[in-house]
C-alpha positions in Angstrom: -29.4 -18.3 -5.0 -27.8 -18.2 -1.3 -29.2 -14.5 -0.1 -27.8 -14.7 2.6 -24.1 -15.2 2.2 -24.5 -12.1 -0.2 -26.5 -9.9 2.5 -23.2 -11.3 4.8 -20.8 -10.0 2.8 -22.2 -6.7 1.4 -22.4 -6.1 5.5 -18.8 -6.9 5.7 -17.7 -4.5 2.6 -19.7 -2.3 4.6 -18.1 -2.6 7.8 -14.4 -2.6 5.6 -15.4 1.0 4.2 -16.4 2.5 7.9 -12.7 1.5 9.0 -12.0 2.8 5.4 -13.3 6.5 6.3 -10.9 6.3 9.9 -8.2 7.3 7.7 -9.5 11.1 6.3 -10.8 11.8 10.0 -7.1 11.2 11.1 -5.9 13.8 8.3 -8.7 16.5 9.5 -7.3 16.2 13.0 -3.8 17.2 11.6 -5.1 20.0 9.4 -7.7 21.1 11.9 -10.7 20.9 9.5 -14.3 20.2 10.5 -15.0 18.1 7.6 -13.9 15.5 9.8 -16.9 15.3 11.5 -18.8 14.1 8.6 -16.8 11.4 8.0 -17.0 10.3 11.3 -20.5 9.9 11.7 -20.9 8.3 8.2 -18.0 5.7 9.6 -19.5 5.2 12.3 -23.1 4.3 10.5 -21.3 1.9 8.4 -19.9 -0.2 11.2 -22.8 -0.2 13.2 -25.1 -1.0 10.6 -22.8 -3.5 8.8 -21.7 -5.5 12.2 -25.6 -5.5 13.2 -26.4 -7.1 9.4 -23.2 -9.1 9.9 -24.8 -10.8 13.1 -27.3 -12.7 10.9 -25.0 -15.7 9.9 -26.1 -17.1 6.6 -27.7 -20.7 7.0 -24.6 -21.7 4.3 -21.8 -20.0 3.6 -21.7 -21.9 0.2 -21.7 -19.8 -3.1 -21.3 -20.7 -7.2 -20.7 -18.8 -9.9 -23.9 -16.6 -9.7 -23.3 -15.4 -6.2 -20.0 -14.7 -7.3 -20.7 -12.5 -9.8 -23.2 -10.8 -8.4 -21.9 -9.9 -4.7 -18.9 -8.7 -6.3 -21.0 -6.5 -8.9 -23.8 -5.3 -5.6 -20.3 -4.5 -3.6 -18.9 -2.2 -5.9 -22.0 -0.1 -6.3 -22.8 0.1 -2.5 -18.8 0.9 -1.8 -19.7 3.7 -4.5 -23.0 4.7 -3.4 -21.7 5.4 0.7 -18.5 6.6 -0.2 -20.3 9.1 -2.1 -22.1 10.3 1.1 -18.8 12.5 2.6 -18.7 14.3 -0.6 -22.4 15.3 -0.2 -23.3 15.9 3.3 -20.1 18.0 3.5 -21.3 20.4 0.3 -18.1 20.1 -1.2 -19.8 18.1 -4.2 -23.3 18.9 -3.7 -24.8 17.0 -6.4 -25.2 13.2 -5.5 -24.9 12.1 -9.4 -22.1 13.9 -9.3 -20.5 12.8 -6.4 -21.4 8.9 -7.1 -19.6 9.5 -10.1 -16.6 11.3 -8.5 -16.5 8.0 -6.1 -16.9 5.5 -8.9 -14.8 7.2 -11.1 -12.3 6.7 -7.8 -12.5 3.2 -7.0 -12.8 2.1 -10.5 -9.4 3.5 -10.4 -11.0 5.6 -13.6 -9.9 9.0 -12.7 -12.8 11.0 -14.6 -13.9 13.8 -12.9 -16.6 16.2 -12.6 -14.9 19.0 -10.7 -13.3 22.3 -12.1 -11.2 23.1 -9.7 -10.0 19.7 -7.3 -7.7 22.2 -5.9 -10.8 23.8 -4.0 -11.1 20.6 -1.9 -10.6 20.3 1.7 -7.5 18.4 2.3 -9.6 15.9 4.2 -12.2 15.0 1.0 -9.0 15.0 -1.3 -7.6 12.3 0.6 -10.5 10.4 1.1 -10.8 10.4 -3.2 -7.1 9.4 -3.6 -8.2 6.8 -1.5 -10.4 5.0 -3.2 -8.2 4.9 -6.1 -5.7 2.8 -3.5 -8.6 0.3 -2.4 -9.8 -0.3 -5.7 -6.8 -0.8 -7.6 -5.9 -4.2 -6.6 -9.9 -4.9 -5.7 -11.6 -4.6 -2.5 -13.2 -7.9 -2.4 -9.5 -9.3 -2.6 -8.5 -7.8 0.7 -11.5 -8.8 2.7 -10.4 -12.6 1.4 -6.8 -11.4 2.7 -8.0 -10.9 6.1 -11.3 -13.0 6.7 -12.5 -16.7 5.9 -15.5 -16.5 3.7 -16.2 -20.1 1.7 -13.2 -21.7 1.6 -12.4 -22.9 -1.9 -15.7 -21.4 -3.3 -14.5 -17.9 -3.0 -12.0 -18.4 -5.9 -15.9 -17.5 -7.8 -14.9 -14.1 -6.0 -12.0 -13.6 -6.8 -12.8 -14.7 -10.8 -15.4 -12.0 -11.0 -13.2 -9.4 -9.5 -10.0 -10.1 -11.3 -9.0 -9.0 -14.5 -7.7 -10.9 -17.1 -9.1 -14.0 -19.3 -7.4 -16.5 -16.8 -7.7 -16.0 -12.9 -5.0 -18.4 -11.5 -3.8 -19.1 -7.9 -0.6 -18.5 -7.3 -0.3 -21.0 -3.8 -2.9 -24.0 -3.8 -5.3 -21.9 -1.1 -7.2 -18.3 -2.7 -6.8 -16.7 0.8 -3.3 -17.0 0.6 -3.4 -16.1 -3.2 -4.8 -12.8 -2.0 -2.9 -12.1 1.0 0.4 -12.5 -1.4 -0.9 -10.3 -4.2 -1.9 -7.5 -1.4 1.7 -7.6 0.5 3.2 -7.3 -3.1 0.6 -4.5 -3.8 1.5 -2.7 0.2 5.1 -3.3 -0.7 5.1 -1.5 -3.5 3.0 1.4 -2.1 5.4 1.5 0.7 8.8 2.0 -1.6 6.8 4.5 -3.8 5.7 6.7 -1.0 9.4 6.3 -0.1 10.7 7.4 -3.4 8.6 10.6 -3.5 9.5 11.7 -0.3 13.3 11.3 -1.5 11.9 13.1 -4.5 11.2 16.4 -2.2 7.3 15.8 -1.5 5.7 16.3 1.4 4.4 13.6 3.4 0.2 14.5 2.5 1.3 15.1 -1.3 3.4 11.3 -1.2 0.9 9.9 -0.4 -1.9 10.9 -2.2 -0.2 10.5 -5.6 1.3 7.3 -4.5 -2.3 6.2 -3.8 -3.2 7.0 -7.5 -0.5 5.9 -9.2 0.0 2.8 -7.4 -4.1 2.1 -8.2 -3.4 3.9 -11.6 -6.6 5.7 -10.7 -4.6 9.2 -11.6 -6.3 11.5 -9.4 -4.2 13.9 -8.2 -4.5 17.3 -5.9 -3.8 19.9 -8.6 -6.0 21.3 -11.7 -2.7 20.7 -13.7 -2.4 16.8 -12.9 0.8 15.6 -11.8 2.1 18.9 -14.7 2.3 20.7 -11.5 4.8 18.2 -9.7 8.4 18.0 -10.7 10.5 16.2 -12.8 11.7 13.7 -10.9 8.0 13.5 -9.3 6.6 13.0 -12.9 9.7 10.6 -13.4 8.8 8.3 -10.4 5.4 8.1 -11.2 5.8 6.9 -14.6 8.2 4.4 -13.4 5.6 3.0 -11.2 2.6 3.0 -13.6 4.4 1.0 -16.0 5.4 -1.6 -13.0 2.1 -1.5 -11.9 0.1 -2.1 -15.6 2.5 -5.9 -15.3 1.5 -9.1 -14.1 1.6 -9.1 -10.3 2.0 -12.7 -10.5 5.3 -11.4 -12.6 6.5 -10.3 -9.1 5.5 -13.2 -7.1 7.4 -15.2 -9.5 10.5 -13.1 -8.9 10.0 -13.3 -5.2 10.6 -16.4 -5.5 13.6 -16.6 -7.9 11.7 -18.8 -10.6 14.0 -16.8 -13.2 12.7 -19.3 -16.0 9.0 -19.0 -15.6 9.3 -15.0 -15.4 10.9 -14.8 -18.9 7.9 -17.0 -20.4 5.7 -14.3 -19.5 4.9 -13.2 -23.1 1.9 -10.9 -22.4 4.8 -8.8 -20.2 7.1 -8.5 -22.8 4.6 -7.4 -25.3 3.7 -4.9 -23.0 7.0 -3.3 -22.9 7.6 -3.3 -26.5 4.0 -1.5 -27.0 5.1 0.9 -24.5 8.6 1.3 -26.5 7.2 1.6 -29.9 4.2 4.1 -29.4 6.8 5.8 -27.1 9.3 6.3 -30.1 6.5 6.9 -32.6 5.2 9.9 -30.7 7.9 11.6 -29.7 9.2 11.6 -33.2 5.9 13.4 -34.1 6.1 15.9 -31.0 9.7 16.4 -30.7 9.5 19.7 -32.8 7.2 21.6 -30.3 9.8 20.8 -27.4 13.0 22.6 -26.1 14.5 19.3 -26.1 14.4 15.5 -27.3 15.2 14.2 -23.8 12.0 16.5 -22.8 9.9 15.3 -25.6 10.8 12.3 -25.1 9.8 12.3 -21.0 6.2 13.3 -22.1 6.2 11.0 -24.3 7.1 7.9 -22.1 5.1 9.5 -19.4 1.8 10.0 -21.6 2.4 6.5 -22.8 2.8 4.9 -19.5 -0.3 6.5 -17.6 -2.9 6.0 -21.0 -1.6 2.2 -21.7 -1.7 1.5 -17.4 -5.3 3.3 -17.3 -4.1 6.1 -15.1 -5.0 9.1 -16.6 -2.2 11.5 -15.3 -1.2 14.3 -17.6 1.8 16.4 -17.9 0.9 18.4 -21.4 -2.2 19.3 -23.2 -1.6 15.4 -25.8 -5.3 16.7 -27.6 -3.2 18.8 -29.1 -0.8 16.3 -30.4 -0.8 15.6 -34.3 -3.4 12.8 -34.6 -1.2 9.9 -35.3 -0.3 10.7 -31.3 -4.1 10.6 -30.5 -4.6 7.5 -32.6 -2.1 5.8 -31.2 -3.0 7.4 -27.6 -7.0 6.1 -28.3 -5.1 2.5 -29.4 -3.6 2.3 -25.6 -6.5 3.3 -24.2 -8.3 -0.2 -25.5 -5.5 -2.2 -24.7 -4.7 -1.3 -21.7 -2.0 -3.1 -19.4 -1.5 -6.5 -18.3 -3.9 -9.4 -16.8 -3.7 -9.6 -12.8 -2.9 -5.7 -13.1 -4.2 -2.7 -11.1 -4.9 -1.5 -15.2 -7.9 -1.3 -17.2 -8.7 -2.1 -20.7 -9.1 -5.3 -22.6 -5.4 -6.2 -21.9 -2.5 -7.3 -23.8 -3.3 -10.9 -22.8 -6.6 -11.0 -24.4 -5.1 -8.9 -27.7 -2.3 -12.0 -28.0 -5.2 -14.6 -27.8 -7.1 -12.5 -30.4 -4.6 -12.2 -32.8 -3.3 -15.6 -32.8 -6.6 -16.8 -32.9 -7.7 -15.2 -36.0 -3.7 -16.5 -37.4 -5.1 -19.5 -36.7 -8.5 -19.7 -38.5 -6.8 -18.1 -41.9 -4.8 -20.7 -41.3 -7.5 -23.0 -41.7 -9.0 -21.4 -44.2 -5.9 -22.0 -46.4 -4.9 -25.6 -45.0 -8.6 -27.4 -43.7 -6.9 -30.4 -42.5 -4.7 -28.2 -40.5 -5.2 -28.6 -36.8 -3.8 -25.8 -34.5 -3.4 -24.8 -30.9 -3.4 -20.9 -29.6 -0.6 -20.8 -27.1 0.4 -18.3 -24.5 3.7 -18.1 -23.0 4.5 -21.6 -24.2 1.4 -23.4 -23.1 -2.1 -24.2 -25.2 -4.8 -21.6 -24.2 -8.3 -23.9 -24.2 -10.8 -23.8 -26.6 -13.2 -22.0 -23.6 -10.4 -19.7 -23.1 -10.9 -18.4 -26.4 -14.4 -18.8 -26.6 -14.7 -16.4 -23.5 -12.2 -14.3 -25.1 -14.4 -13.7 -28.0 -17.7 -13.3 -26.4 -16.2 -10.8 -23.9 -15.1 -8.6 -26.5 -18.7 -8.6 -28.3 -20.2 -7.6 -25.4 -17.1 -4.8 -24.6 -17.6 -3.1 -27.8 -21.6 -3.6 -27.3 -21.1 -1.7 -24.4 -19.5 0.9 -26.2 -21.5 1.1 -29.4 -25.1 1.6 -26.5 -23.3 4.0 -24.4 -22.0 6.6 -27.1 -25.4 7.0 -28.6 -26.5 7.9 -25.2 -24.0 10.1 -24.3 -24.4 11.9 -28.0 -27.9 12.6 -27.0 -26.3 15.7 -25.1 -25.2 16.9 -28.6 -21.6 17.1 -28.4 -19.1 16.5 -31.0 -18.3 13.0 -31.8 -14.4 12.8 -30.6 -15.9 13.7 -27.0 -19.3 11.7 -27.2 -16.8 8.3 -28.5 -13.6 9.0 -26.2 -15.5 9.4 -23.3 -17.4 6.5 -23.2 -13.8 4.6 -24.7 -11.8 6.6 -21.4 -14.2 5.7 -18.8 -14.9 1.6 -19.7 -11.3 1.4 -20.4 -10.8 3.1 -16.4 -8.8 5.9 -18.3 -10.1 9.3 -17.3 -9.5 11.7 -19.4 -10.0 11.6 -23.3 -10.2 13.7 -26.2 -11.7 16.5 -26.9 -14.2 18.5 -24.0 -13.0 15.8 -21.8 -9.4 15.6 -22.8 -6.3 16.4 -20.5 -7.9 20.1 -19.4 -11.0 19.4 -19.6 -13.9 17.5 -17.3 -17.3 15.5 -17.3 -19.1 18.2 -15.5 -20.9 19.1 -19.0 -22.4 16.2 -19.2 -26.2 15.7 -18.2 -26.8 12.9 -15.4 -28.6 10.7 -18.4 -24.8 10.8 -19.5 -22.9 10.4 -16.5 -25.0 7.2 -15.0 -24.1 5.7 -18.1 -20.2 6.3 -17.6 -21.0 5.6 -13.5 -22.1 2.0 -15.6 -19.0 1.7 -18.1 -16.9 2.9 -15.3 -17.9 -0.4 -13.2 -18.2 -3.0 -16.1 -14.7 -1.7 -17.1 -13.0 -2.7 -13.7 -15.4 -5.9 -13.1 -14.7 -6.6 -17.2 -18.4 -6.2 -18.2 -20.2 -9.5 -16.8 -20.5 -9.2 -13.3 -22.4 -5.8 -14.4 -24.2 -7.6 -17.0 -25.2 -10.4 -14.8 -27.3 -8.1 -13.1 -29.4 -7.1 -15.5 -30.3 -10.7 -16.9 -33.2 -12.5 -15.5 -31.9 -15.7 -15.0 -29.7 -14.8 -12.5 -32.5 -14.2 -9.7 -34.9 -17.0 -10.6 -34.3 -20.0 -8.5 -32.6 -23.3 -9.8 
């Protein structure tokens, strides 16, 4: 295994999230709070210690697989583990477990959270854990390819481990350039959302911050009541913007670039819609009796739909206590989750088409031996490792789930909490049913159970292996 490219890059991440932390300090200046000072010091740590670890060139800047996997999984928990610090040293969440969950819940773009009361936050600290929901929605490890040459082709092992989706693709013939389109497309978007919002009536601070969770459909948001204490039109743009953002960025390259025909072969896109159409009219058919009006009904409806099936976790209403074909279907979304090459979390609908038609295809054969079929996805023949993957990922996904819910039920709460908890946080949902539903937060929970939600939190967003990898011996002996 190359150490040293690894050490490299962790130095670099760290160098990334001290220029990171410049951001709140410029948002304490304008509110005049000294919480500012905390971030400026931890900042300034994380450059000088990062550019000093980042003056040790590696021997070889060549990496496989294995260091692939494994700086992405290391960067993730040392971006949690020092973005934690602000929270901490500045007493506003004075409990490190809780704070490292706080962050990971952030830049897992989960939206979990341990705090009663996020309104008692400085303005500075709220910022700074909108934030992370920005950087980590479209991956951090992604950017840093965007603006710095690591390995030339090799870091397309990077960007494997940190994408989501059973296929990582390049969109251009070079990864850097692959990344540096899918973050404009990501920034350009930001930018017309903040816009929106602002035409919507928000101030400045309050556009941002909710464009910086809705955009990383991390769904953190500055008031105890979710985006239920924002307006209409607010609560309108938003869900317009979590449903773009749980599609296919590569869906918007392609329509950057005006190849109309290639766009509507996307299949995994218009599946997504129709799910989002059909558990939209389902549940507002069930809900449309405890509302003044369809057209409001049906705007929580749509807007519940949109920020469970991107992996947002905003709320607008109290949906635990929706008649339980709307939590079903609600627990249903928060599996499948949005689109590959999304800001979303969940299995996604990609991975549910190749599931499906696989199992068409081995009744199939069941029925007709001879038979001999292909899976295909948007017109094209998914391979045989494709599928295989596909498979094994989701044995180890509901593994995941299975070993973390009887952990978390060792704190002896009911079953709908223990199971759609640990279902909300590896699924980078947030909130889910029950003590931890809409109104309610983790806080309960002893730090046995949150560690093991920091864990499903991370192997949600790196889609379980990269954590996994970790933990298996094989990966530090030497080959």
């Amino acid at each position: 295994m190359n150490k040293s490219i690894i050490r490299f890059i962790l130095c670099r991440v760290l160098q990334f999230e001290g220029l990171f932390m410049l951001l709140p300090v410029i948002v304490s200046l304008f509110y005049k709070e000294k919480v500012g000072w905390v971030f400026v010091i931890i900042s300034a740590s994380c450059l000088v210690l990062g550019g000093i670890g980042a003056n040790f060139k590696p021997k070889s800047k060549v990496f496989y697989a294995r260091e692939g996997f494994v700086v992405v999984s290391l960067s993730w928990i040392l971006l949690s583990l020092v973005g934690a610090l602000p929270f901490v040293v500045s007493g506003e969440i004075p409990s490190y477990v809780d704070a490292v969950f706080e962050t990971v819940s952030g830049f897992t773009t989960t939206g979990a959270s341990i705090l009663t009361d996020v309104e008692a936050l400085s303005k500075t600290a709220m910022f700074w854990r909108c934030f992370t929901n920005w950087i980590g929605g479209m991956g951090v490890l992604v950017f840093i390819m965007a603006v710095l040459p690591l390995s030339g082709s090799r870091n397309m092992h990077i960007m494997r481990a940190e994408s989501t989706g059973p296929e990582v693709g390049k969109l251009v013939p070079r990864v850097k350039t692959t990344a540096t389109i899918l973050y404009g497309i990501y920034f350009g978007l930001s930018l017309i959302l903040i816009t929106c919002f602002l035409f919507a009536g928000l101030p400045l601070y309050n556009a941002l911050i909710i464009s910086f969770s809705t955009m990383g459909t991390g769904g953190f948001a500055d008031l105890n009541k979710s985006l239920g204490g924002y307006s209409y039109s607010a609560q309108t743009i938003s869900m317009i913007f979590m449903i773009l953002c749980g599609v296919n960025f590569n869906a918007y390259f392609l329509l950057l670039r005006r190849k109309m025909k290639d766009f509507f072969k996307l299949e995994e896109v218009r599946v997504y819609l129709f799910i989002v159409f059909l558990s939209t009219a389902a549940i507002t058919i069930q809900i449309h009796d405890g509302f003044a009006s369809m057209r409001e009904a049906i705007h929580h409806s749509l807007f519940q739909v949109a920020s469970i099936i991107s992996t947002t976790g905003f709320s607008t209403v109290d949906f635990d206590k929706w008649p339980m074909l709307s939590k079903t279907i609600l627990l249903f979304l928060m599996v499948v989750g949005g689109c590959a090459g999304s800001t979303c979390g969940g299995i996604k609908v990609s991975r549910l088409l190749i599931l499906v038609r696989s199992l068409k295809r081995e009744i199939s054969h069941l029925t007709h031996p001879r038979s001999v079929k292909k899976v295909k996805l948007n017109g094209q023949t998914v391979s045989e490792e494709t599928v295989g993957s596909v498979l094994s990922f989701m044995i180890a996904y509901v593994l995941v789930i299975m070993v973390s819910t009887f952990i978390v039920s060792a704190d002896n709460l009911d079953f709908t909490t223990s199971f759609s908890a640990v279902l909300a946080n590896i699924g980078n949902i947030g909130p889910g049913l029950g003590l931890v539903g809409a109104t309610g937060n983790y806080g309960m929970l002893s730090d046995l159970s949150k560690v093991t939600l920091i864990f499903d939190m991370l192997a949600g967003r790196l889609e379980v292996y990269p954590m996994l990898v970790l933990f298996y011996l094989g990966t530090w002996r030497k080959s």
